[in-house]
N, C-alpha and C positions, 0 to 999 in steps of 0.2 A: 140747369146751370151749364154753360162754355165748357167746354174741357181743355187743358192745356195741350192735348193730340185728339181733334176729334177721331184721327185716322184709326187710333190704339187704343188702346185697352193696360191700367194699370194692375197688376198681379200683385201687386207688393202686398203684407201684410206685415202689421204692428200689433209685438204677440210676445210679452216678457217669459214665455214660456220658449223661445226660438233658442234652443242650442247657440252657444253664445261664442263656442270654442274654434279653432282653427280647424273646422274640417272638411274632408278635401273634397265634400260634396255640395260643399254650401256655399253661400255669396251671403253675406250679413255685413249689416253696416250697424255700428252699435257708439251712443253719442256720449262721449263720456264732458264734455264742456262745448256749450253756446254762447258763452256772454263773449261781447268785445268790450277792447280796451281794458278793461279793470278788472277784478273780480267784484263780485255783489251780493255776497253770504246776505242773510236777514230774514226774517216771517214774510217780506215782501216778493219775495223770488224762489222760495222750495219749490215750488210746482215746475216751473220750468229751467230753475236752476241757478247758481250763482257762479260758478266757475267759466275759466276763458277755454277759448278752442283747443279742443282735441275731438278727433273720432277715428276709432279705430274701424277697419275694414277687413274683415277675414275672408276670405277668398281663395279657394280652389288648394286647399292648406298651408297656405300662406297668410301671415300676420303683419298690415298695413298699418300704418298710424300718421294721420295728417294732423302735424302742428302739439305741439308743445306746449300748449298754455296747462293753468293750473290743474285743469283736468287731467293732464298727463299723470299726476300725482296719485290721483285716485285709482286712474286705469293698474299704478303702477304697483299700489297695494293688491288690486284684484289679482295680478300676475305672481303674487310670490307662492301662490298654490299650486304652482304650476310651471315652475324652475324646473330644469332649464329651459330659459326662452329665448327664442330667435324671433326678432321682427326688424323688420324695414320702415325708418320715421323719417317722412315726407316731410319739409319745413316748406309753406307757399311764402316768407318772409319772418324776418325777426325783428320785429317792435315786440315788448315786453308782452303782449297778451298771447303770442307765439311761443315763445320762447321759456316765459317764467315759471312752469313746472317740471324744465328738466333737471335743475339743481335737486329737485325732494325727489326724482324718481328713483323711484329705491332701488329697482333692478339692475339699474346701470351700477351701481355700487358691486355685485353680486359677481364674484367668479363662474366663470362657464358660461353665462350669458354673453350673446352675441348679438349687435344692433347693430344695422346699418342705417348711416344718417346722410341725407342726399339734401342739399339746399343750392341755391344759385350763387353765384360770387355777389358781394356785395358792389354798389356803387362806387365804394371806396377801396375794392380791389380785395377785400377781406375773405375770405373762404368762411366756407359755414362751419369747420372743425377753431378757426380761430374766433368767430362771432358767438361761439358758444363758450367758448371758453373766455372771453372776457368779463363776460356776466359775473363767470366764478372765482373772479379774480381780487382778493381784498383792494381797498375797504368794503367794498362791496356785498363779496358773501366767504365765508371763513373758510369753505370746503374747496379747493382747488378742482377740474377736470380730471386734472392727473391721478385725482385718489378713485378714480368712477373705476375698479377692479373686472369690470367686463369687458368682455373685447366690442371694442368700438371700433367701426369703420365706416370711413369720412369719404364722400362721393362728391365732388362740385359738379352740378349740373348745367344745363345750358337749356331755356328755352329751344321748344322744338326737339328734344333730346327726347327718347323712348327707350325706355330699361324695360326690360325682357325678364320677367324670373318663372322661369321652365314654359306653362301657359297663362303666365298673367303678364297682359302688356300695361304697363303706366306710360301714357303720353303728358306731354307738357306744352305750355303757351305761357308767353310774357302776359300778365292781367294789366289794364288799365288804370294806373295810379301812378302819380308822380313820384313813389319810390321804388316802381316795380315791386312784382310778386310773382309768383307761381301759381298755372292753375293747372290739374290733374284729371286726367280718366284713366281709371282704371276699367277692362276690359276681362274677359273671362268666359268662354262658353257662348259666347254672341251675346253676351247683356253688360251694361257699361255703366258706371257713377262717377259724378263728374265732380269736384271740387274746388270752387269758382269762388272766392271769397276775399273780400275786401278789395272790390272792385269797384271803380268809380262808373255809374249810368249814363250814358249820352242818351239825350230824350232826341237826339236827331240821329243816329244810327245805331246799328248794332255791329259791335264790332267782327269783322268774317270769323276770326281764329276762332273767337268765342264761340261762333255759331257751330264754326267745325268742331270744338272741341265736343261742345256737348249733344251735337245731332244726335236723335235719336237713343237718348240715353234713357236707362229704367230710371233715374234718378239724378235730378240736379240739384247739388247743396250751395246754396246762392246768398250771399249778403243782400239783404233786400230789404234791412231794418232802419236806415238811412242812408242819402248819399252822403260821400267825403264831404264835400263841399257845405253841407249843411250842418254838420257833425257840431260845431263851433257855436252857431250862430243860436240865442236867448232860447227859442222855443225848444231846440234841438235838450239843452240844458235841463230845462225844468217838463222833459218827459213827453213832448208833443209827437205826436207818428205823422211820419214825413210818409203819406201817401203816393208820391211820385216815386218813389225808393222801390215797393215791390212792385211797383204798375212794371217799373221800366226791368224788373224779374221776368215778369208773367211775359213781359213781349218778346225777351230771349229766350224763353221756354217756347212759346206757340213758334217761333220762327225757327227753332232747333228742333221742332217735333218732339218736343219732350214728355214722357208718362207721369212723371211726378216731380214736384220741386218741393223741397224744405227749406224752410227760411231760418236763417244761422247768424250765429253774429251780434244778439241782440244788446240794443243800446243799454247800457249800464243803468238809465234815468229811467228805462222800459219794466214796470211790477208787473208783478200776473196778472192781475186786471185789466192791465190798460193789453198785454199780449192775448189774452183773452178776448178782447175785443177785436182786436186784429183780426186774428184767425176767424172767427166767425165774421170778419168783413171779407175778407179774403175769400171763404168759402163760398158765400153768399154770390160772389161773382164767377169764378173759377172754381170749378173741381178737381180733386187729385194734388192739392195744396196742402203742406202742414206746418208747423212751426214747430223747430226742432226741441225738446227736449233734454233734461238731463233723462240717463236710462233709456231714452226710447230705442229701441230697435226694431231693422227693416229687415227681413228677410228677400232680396232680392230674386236669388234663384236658388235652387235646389235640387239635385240631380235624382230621378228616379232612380227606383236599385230596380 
């Protein structure tokens, strides 16, 4: 089988037994929500899961969190064993599947907890402390922002912008999509995962930022499950896998030198079976591929004592 870096060699290991906690010797990426668009509870989707994007990143004792969806919810119950908590939530954009598990996350509710929340200004001029608070704004939803008792603090980003926290760098890029997005590497100890998601594919380039973002990274988390553009259209609807969608993944991964890519995002119309079939097409051509998981975690790096 091709490998997505013939040059490299992947290390990672997928092991519900990996220390799952913020410590300061690890790199773990741990998937608390893959669906897009909606959530998809049912017997058709436990295996791989029904909730929207979240993944948390622990890294060098620091506590990362990309995106907000319902998954946020769940990560948010795991986190009350273990008050007080400090993390940093990445937003790469807010359409509801980003955004709609910050109202239940319970933490934010909790005195002494402290969250820093980093998003880009909106199209419309809106800052990501006011696009989250409209969500919670009746009729809508009954619980105001204002009642969230943890110290929250609101960052507006800028594509291109790089936040520094002690030795963990996050870099950022404008994604491809006509309503912009955020895409993310984090950085640590010379090994890097990238956060690429809901990104539109040109089957006639690869866009540079993107290539730089994710060169050489241990790990690419890549919307790969359809393009936008397809998203709409009859077949997309009644569950068909848009094979052009992870092709044009795989060819920003070999062009980036990438070690590993997981595919994230999945179409709402997508059950285990028909992602099961995937994956083992996927594999079948490329190795060092997975499709991401509720639960799964990645052990990225880990420091000798």
């Amino acid at each position: 089988m091709p490998s997505l870096n013939p040059t490299g060699t992947s290390n990672l290991s997928v092991d519900p037994n990996i220390q799952t906690e913020a410590d300061v010797s690890q790199f773990v990426v741990e998937f608390w929500g893959v669906r897009g668009s909606i959530p998809t509870p049912g017997k058709e989707t436990v295996r791989y899961g029904g909730n929207t994007a979240c993944v948390e990143i622990k890294v060098g004792g620091k506590r990362l969190i990309f995106d907000g969806g319902t998954g946020l919810r769940a990560l948010g119950k795991h986190l009350l064993s273990q008050m007080p908590v400090e993390a940093h939530l990445f937003f790469t954009h807010t359409h509801w599947d980003r955004i709609q598990g910050f109202p239940f996350f319970i933490p934010a509710f909790v005195p002494d907890n402290h969250f820093h929340i980093y998003g880009a200004t909106g199209l419309n001029g809106a800052s990501i402390k006011q696009r989250l608070t409209d969500q919670m704004l009746r009729p809508h939803f009954p619980v105001p922002l204002q009642m969230m008792q943890s110290n929250l603090t609101f960052h507006n980003i800028a594509p291109g912008e790089v936040i520094t926290l002690d030795d963990v760098v996050i870099e950022t890029i404008s994604l491809n999509r006509p309503n912009s997005a955020l895409g993310y590497r984090v950085t640590w100890n010379g090994h890097s995962v990238v956060y690429a998601t809901d990104t539109e594919h040109s089957p006639e380039r690869i866009e540079q930022s993107l290539r730089y973002l994710a060169y050489q990274a241990d790990v690419l988390i890549f919307d790969a499950v359809y393009a936008d553009h397809t998203y709409f259209a009859p077949e997309a609807a009644n569950g068909v896998w848009q094979p052009e969608a992870w092709l044009a993944s795989i060819e920003v991964a070999i062009a980036a030198s990438v070690k590993q890519i997981i595919i994230f995002h999945h179409d709402p119309a997508h059950e285990d079976d028909l992602l099961d079939k995937v994956e083992a097409e996927v594999q079948s051509r490329f190795s060092n591929v997975k499709l991401a998981r509720e639960g799964m975690v990645l052990q990225v790096y880990k420091e000798s004592n």
